[in-house]
C-alpha positions in Angstrom: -89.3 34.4 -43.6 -86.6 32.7 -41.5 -83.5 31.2 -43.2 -82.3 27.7 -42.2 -80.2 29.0 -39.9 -82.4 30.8 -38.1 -81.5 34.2 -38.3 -83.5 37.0 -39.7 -82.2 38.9 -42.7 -82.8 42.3 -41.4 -80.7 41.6 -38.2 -77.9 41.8 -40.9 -79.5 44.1 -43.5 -80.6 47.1 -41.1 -76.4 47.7 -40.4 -75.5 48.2 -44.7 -76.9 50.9 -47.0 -80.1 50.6 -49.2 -78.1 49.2 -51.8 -76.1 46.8 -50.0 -79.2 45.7 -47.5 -81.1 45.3 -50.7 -78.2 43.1 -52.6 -78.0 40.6 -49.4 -81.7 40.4 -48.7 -82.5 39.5 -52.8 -79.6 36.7 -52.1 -80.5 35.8 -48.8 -84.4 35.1 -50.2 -83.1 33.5 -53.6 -83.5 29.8 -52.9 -86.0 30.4 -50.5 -88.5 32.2 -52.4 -88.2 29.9 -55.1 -89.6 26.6 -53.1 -92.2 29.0 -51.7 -93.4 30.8 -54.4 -92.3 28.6 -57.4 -89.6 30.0 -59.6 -88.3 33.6 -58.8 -85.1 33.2 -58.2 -83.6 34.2 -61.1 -85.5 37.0 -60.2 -84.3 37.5 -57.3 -80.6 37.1 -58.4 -81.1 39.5 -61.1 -82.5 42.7 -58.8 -79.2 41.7 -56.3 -77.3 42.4 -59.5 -79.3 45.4 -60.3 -78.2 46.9 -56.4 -74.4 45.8 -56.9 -74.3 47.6 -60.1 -76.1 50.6 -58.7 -73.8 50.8 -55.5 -71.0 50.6 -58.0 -72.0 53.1 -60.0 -72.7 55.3 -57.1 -69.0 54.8 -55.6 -67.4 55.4 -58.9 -69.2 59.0 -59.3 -68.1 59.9 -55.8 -64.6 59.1 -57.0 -64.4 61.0 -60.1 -66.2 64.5 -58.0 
């Protein structure tokens, strides 16, 4: 679906990792989802969460190799 603003998320997502696309797009869809489909954004926020803390965890093992 289209944000407001008219762009597309994965004009932006398609340039980040699978993590990071995933984090944005969860946020991106957030408030949106939650008019159309009737209350998942907490959902939503909560898998964004899930990506950060996976893309953190991922970046601190790299350091400590």
């Amino acid at each position: 679906t289209s944000h407001p603003s008219g762009v597309e998320c994965i004009e932006i997502t398609r340039h980040m990792s699978f993590n990071l696309g995933n984090v944005v797009k969860y946020l991106w869809r957030a408030g949106l989802k939650d008019a159309e489909v009737g209350g998942k954004e907490l959902e939503d926020l909560k898998k964004a969460m899930w990506y950060l803390q996976d893309e953190i965890a991922v970046r601190e093992e790299k350091q400590n190799v």
